[in-house]
C-alpha positions in Angstrom: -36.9 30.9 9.5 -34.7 29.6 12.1 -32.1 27.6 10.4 -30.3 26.5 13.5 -33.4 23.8 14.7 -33.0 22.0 11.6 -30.2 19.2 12.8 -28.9 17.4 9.8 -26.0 14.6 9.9 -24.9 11.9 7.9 -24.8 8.4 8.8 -22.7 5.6 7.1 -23.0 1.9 7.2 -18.9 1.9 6.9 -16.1 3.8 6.6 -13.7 1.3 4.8 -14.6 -0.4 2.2 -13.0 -2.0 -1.1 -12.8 -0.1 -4.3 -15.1 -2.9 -5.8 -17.6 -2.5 -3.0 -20.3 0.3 -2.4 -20.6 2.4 0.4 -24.3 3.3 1.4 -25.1 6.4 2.8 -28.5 7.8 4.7 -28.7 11.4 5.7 -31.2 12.5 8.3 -33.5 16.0 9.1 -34.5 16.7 12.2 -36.9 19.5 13.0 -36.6 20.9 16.4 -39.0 24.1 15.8 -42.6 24.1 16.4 -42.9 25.7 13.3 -42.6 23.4 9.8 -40.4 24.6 6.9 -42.2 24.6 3.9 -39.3 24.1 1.5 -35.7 23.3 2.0 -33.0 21.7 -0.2 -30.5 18.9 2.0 -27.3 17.9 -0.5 -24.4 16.1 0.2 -21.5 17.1 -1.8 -19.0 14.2 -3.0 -16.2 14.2 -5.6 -17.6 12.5 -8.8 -14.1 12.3 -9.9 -13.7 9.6 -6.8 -17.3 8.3 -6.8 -20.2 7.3 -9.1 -23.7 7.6 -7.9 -25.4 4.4 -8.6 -28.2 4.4 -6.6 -30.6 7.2 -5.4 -30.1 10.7 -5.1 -27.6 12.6 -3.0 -30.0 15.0 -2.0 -33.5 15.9 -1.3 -36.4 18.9 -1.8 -39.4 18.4 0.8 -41.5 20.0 3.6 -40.9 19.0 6.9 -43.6 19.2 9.4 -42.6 20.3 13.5 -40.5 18.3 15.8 -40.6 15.4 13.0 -38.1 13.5 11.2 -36.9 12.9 7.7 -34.6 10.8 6.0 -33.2 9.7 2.6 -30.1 7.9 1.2 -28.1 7.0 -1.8 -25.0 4.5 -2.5 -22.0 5.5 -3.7 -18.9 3.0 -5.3 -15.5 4.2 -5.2 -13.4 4.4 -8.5 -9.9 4.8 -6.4 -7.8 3.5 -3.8 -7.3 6.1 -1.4 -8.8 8.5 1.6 -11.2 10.8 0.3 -13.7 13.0 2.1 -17.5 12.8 1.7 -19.4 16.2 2.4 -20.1 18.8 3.5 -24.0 18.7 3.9 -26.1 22.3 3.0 -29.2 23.4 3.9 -31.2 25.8 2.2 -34.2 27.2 3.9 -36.7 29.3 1.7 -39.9 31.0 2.7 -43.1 29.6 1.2 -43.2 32.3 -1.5 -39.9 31.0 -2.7 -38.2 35.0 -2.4 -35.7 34.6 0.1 -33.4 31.6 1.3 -30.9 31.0 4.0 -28.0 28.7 3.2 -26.2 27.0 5.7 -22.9 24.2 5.5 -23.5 21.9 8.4 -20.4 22.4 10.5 -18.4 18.7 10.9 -20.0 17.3 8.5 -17.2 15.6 6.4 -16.6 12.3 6.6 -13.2 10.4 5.3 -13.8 7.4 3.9 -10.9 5.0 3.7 -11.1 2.8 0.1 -8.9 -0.4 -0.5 -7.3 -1.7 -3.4 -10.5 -3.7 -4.9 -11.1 -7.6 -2.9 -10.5 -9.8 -5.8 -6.9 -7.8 -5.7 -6.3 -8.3 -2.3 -7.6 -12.2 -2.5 -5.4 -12.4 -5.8 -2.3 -11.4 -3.3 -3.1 -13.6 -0.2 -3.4 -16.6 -3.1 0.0 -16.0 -4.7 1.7 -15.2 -1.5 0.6 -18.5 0.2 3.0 -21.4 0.5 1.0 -23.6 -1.7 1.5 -21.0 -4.5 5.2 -20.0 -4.1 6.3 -23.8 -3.8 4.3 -24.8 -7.2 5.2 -21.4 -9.4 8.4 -20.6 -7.9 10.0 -24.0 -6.4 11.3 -21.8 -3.7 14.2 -23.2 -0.8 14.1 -22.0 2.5 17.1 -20.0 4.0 18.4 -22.3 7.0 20.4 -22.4 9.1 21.6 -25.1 12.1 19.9 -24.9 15.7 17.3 -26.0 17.1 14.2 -25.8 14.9 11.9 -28.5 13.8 13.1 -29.9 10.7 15.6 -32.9 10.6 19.7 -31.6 9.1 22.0 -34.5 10.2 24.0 -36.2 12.9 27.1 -36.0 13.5 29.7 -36.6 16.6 29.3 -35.6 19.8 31.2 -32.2 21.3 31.3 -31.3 24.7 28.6 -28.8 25.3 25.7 -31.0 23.4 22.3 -31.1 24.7 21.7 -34.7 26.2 18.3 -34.6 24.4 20.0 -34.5 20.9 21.9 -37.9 21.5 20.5 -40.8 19.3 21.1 -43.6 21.4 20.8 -46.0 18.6 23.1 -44.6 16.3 25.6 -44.1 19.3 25.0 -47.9 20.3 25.7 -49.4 16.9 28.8 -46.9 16.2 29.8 -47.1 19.5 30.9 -43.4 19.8 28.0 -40.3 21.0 26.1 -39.1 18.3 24.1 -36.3 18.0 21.0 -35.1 16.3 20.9 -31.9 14.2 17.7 -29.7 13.3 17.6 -27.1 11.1 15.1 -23.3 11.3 14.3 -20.7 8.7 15.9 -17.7 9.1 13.4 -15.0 9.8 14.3 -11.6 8.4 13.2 -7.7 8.6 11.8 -6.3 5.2 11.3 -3.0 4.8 9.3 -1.6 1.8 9.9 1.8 0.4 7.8 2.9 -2.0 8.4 6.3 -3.8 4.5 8.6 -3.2 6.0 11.6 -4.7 3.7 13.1 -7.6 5.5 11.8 -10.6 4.5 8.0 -9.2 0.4 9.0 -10.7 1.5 8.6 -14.2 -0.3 6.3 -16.1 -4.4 5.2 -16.2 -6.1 6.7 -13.1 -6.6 3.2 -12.0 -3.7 1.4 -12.9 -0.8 4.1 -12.4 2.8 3.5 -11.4 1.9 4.3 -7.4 -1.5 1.6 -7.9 1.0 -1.2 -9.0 3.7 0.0 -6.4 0.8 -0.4 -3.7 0.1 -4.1 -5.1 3.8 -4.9 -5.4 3.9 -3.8 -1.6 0.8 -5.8 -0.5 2.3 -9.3 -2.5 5.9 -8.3 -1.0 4.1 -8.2 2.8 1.9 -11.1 2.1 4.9 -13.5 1.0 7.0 -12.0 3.6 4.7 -12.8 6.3 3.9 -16.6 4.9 7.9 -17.1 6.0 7.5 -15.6 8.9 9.3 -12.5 8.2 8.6 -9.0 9.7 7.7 -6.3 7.4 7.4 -3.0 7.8 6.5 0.3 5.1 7.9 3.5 4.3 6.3 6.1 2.1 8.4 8.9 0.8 8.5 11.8 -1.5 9.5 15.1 0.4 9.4 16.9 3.9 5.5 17.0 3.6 5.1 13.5 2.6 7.0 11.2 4.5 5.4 7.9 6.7 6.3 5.1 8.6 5.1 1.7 10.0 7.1 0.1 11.9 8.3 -3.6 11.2 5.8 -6.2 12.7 5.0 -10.0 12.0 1.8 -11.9 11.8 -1.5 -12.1 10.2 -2.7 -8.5 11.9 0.3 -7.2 9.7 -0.7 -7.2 6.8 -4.4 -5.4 7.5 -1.9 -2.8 9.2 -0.2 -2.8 6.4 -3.2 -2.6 4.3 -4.4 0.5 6.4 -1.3 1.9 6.1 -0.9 2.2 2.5 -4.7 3.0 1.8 -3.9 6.3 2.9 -1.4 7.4 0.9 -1.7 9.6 -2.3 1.0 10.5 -4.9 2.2 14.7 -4.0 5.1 16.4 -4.0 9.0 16.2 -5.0 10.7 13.3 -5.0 13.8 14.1 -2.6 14.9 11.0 -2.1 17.9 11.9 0.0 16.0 13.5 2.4 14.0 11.3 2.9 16.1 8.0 3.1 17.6 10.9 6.3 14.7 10.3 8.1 14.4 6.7 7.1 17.4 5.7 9.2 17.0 8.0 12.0 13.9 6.0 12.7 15.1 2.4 11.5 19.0 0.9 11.6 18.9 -2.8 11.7 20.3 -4.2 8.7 17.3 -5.6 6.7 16.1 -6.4 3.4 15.2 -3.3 2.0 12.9 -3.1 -1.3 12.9 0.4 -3.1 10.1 1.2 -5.5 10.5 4.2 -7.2 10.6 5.9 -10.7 13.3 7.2 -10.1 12.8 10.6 -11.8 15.0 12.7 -9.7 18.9 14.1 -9.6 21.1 11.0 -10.2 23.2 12.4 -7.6 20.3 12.7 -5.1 19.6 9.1 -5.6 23.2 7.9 -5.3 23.9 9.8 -2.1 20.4 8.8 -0.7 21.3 5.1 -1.3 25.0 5.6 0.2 23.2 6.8 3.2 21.8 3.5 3.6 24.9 1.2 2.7 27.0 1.6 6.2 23.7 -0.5 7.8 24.4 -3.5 5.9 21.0 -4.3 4.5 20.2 -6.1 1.5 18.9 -3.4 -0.9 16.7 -4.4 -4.2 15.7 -1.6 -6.5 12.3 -2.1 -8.3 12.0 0.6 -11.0 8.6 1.2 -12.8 9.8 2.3 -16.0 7.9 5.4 -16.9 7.0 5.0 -20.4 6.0 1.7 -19.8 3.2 2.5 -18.0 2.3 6.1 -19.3 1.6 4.5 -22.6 0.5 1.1 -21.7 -2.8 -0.1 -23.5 -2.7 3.3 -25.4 -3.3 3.6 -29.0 -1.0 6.4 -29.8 -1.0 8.3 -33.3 2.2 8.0 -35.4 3.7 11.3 -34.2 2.5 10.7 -30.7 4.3 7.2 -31.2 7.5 8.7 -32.4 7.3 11.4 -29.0 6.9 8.4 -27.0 9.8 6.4 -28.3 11.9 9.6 -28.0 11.1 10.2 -24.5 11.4 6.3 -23.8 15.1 6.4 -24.8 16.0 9.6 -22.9 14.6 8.1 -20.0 15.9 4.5 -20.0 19.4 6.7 -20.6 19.0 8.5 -17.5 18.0 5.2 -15.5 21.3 2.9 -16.7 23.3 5.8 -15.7 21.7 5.6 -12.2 21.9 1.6 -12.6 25.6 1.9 -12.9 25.9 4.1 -10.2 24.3 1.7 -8.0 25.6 -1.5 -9.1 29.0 -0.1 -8.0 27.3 0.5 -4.7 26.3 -3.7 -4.4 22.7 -2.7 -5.5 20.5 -4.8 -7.9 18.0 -2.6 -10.2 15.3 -3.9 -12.2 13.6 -1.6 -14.8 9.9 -3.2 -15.0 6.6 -3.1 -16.8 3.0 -3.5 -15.1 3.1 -7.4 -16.7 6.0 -8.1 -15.1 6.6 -6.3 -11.7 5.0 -8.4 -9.9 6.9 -11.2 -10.7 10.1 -9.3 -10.5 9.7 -8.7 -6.7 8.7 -12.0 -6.0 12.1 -12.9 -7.6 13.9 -11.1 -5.6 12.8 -11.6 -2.2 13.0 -15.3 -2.9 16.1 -15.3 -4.6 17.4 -13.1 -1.7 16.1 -15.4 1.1 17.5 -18.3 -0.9 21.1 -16.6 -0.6 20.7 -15.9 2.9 22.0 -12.1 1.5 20.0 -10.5 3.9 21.5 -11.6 7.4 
């Protein structure tokens, strides 16, 4: 038995999909020998913890005859947002008496498979983040400022240094003195989004954790951003091990970067947030709007020094806090003593977040302690209400 002229791979119709779609896989045997195997065992290994089988079986007992070719499948569907490896493939060769076996891992044979938040999610987000949507639930007002844009601000009187092109020559005829036409532009800002990946953020249903919602709140912020023409740009932190970047960028590719981005990142380690905010502005300084999502369960004085590091750049900072208990205990039918624990730990904790909301308010920074009904709205809120106040330039 000559393990080695069996060739076995894996082949995959995609490797992204959404967490709502399926991923279908086909695994092919090869027999190179002139000989036929009489019995062997093909599996494909996947995490049942990040997948459900819902079609076929993931692997396969048969004969294969020489140089001939077999090949069976199954479909998967992803429970998680997230990168998660399919494989390895085995083989186990066995003589026809059934007494001795080979096994064999087929080398290279994982495959990550990249799994968005689910498409009704990410259709939910472009909906709500589109101009339409803003103007009717939100009655937002444009930042402006005078130039040369597109929209119609005024007249007023001439001053050397004018652009003949802006003179209304009516206006000037019937006042008899120059006048001038002035237009008005949005201001287009930088937002950067940093959202807390550190291991404490997976509290909460698998599916609906603190890190899930701080993904969605990051896809709506990018989304709205974008719509008003703003640059956005994403940084994931919790320590050494665990920090990334994407740069700023504009434009409807954005958001799919963005989207790639973010699909990648899992909840692990330590949540050192001064550290971290160290590398932040070694790789980014220009003042910004600057969103921070985070639990913020770590050292108040960690947190207060890593937000001082970012004060001498002048940004606009806005502090979205998903409030621990909130989450952990959301939709969860508790028993009386579990209830009382709860409450218990709920006070301790919303203690130990005013004392770091103090410290930051002194610093010019707004926090708002939010539940998974209303974070959402909350950053909405405050990116609008900051555009609206021009804070951010």
């Amino acid at each position: 038995m000559n393990v080695e002229e069996l060739r076995v791979h894996r082949e995959l119709e995609k490797e992204k999909v959404f967490k709502d779609d399926f991923v279908h896989i086909k695994v092919v045997i090869e027999n190179l020998s002139k000989s036929s195997f009489d019995f062997i065992e093909i599996r494909d290994y996947f995490n049942p913890q990040l997948f459900r089988l819902v079609l076929g079986e993931n692997f396969i007992s048969t004969r294969i005859a020489p140089k001939s070719v077999i090949k069976f499948s199954y479909v998967l569907e992803p429970k998680v947002r997230g990168e998660y490896p399919l494989g390895p493939l085995s083989v186990i060769v066995k003589d026809r008496l059934r007494f001795n076996s080979l096994e064999r891992i087929v080398p290279d044979s994982v495959t990550d498979i990249l799994v968005y938040p689910p498409y009704e999610d990410i259709k939910r987000i472009e909906i709500l983040g589109s101009k339409r949507s803003l103007l009717l639930n939100y009655g937002i007002q444009r930042s402006k400022q005078k130039g040369l844009g597109s929209e119609f601000y005024g007249m007023r009187k001439y001053v050397f240094g004018d652009q003949y092109r802006l003179i209304d020559w009516k206006a000037s005829a019937r006042t008899q003195k120059l006048i001038v036409k002035e237009f008005e532009s949005e201001r287009d800002i930088t937002v950067m989004i940093l959202v807390d990946s550190s291991e404490t953020m997976a509290g909460g249903a698998i599916e609906n954790t603190k890190f899930e919602y701080a993904i969605r709140a990051c896809m709506l912020l990018t989304r709205v951003a974008l719509t008003r023409r703003d640059r956005v740009g994403v940084f994931t932190f919790s320590n050494k091990k665990n920090l990334t970047f994407l740069k700023p960028g504009g434009g409807e590719d954005q958001f799919y970067r963005v989207l790639d981005f973010v699909a990648k990142v899992k909840p692990q380690g330590k949540c050192k947030m001064l550290e971290a905010f160290d590398y932040f502005i070694k790789r980014f300084q220009k003042r910004s709007l600057v969103f921070i999502i985070s639990d913020l369960e770590a050292d108040v004085k960690d947190i207060n020094a890593a937000i001082r590091k970012l004060i001498p750049y002048k940004h606009s900072i806005m502090m979205i806090n998903p409030f621990s208990p909130w989450f952990e205990i959301h939709e969860t039918d508790l028993s009386t003593t579990d209830k009382a624990l709860a409450e218990a730990i709920s006070e301790e904790m919303m203690e130990h977040i005013l004392t770091i909301k103090q410290e930051v308010r002194n610093l010019g920074v707004n926090l708002s302690s939010v539940g998974p009904d209303d974070m959402m709205h909350m950053v909405l809120k405050n990116y609008l209400d900051a555009k609206k106040k021009g804070s951010a330039y």
